[in-house]
C-alpha positions as a printed Julia matrix, in Angstrom:
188×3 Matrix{Float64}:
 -34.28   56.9     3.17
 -30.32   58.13    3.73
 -29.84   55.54    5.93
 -31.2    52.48    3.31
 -29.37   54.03    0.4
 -25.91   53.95    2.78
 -26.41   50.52    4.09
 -27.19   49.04    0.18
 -23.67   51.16   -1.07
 -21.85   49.48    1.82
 -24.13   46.24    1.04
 -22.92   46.76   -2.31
 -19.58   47.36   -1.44
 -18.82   44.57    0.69
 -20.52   42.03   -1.74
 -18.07   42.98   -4.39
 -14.84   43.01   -2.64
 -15.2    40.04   -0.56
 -14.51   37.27   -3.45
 -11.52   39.28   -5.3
  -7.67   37.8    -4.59
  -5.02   40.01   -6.13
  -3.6    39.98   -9.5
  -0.46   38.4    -8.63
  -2.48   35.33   -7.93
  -3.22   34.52  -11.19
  -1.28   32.71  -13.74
  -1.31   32.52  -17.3
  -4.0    30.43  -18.63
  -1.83   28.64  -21.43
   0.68   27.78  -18.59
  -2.09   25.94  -16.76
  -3.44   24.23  -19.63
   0.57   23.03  -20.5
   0.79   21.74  -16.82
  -2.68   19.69  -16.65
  -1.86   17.56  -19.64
   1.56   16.83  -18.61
   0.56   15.62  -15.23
  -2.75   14.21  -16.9
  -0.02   12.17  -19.12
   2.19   11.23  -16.01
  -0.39    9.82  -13.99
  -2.27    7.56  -16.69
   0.9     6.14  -17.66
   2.11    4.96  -14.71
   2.22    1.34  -13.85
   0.38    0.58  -10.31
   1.66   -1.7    -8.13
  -0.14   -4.09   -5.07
   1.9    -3.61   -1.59
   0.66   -5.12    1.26
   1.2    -3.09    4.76
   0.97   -4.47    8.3
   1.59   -3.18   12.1
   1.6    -0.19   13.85
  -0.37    1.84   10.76
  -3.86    3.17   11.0
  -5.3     0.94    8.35
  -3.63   -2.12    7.41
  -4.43   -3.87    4.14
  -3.13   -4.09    0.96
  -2.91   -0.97   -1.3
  -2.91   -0.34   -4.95
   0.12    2.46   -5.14
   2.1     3.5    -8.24
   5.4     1.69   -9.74
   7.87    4.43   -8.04
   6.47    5.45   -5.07
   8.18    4.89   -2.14
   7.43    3.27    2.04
   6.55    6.89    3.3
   3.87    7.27    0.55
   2.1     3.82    1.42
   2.62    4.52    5.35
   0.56    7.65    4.64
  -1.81    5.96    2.63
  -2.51    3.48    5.19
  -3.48    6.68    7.59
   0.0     6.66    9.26
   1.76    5.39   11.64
   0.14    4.73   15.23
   1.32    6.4    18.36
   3.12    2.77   19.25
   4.97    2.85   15.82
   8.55    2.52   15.8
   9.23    5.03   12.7
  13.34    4.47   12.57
  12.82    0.59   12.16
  11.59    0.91    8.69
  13.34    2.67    5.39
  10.44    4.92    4.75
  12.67    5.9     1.49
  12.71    2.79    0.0
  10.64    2.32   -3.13
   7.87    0.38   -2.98
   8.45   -2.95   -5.48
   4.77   -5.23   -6.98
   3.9    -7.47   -4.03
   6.02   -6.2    -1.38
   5.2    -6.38    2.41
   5.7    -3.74    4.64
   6.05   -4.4     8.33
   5.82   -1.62   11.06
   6.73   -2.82   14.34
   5.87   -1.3    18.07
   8.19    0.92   20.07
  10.31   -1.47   21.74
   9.49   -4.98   19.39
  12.53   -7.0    18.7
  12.57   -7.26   14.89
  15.3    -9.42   12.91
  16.47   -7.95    9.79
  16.53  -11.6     8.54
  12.66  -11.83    9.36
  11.98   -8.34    7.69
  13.42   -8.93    4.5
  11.82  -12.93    4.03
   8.85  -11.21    4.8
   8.84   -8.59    2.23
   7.5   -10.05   -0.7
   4.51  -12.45   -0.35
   4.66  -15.31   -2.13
   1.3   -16.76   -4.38
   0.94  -19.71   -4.09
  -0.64  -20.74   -7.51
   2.61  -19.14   -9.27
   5.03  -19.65   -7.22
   8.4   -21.59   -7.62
  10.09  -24.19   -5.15
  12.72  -21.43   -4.05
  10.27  -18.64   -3.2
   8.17  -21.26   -1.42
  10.89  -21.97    0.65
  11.26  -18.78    2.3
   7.71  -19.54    3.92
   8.96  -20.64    7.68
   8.99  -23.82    8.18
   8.14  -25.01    4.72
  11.59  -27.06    3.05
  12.3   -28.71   -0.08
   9.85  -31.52    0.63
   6.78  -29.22    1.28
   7.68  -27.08   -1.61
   7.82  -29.63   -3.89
   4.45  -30.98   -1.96
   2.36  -27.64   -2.97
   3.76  -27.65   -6.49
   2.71  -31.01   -7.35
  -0.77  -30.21   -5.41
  -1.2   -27.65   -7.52
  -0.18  -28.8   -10.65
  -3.56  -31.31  -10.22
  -5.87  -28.11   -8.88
  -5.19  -24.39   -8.5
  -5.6   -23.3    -5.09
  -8.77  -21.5    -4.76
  -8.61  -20.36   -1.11
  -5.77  -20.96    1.42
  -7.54  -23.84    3.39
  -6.88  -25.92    0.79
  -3.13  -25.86    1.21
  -4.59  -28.02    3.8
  -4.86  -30.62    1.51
  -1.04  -30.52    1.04
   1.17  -33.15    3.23
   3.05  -31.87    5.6
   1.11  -28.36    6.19
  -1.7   -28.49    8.98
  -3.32  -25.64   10.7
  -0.78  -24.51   12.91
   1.82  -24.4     9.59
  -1.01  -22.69    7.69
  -1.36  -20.07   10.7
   2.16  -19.46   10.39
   2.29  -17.79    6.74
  -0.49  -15.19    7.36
   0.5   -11.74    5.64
   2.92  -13.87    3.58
   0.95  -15.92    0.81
  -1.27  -14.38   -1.49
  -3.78  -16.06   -4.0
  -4.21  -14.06   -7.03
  -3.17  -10.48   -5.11
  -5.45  -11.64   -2.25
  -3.55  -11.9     0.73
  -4.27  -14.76    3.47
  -4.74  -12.16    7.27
């Protein structure tokens, strides 16, 4: 009977010291309250943003991210880099801007900055103009002008029907994956 009554005061014991944290733990309670609205009103008012991220990350894809946030917050979104990734050939402090492409290239992969930057913004091609068509490769004046007055007679639906466009055949079509987009839907 001694021994029952000792273990359920040490039972007893235990139980009720095991989930306490000390006082110094805990905050005011009006504090809290002040800090969950203002971040409750910070995050529903911030624009979000589409950015589209390629290479050496995880998970590749395009990402919804807020107006603000910058490479390093999309790179970790996507997962991270892989162990290939070349992490000094990108400004991972560079905010992130609506429709922006991201490129991480391998350990080792020759990368032009001239390439980087035309490739950073992918171009829709229901919206648009003859100068941002033009930093597609290979697509000049003539082709520009080609898609807008294609399109001005049908919206492109999917990418195969740039197809339809003189001048642009399967190999050209090939050549602007990750770089067109068709309503936020990028052509991989």
């Amino acid at each position: 009977m001694k021994k029952l009554f000792i273990c359920l005061i040490l039972s007893f014991f235990l139980f009720s010291c095991s989930n306490k944290e000390p006082l110094y733990n805990y905050t005011n309670i009006d504090d809290d309250n002040s800090n969950i609205s203002e971040n409750t009103e910070n995050n529903s008012s911030k624009e979000k943003i589409s950015v589209h991220i390629s290479g050496e990350v995880k998970r590749t894809g395009v990402y919804e991210m807020e107006k603000g946030d910058r490479v390093i917050d999309l790179i970790l979104k996507a997962g991270g880099f892989t162990p290939d990734a070349n992490e000094d050939a990108v400004n991972q402090a560079e905010k992130l801007k609506d429709g922006q492409k991201i490129y991480i290239p391998k350990i080792g992969e020759t990368v032009k900055l001239d390439d980087v930057s035309s490739k950073n913004t992918l171009v829709d091609i229901n919206t648009a103009n003859k100068d941002e068509l033009m930093t597609l490769p290979s697509v000049g004046e003539k082709t520009a002008q080609s898609i807008i007055d294609y399109r001005e007679n049908n919206d492109f639906e999917n990418f195969e029907d740039l197809l339809n466009v003189p001048g642009i055949g399967k190999k050209r079509l090939e050549s602007f994956k990750g770089l067109i987009s068709i309503g936020g839907n990028v052509y991989e």
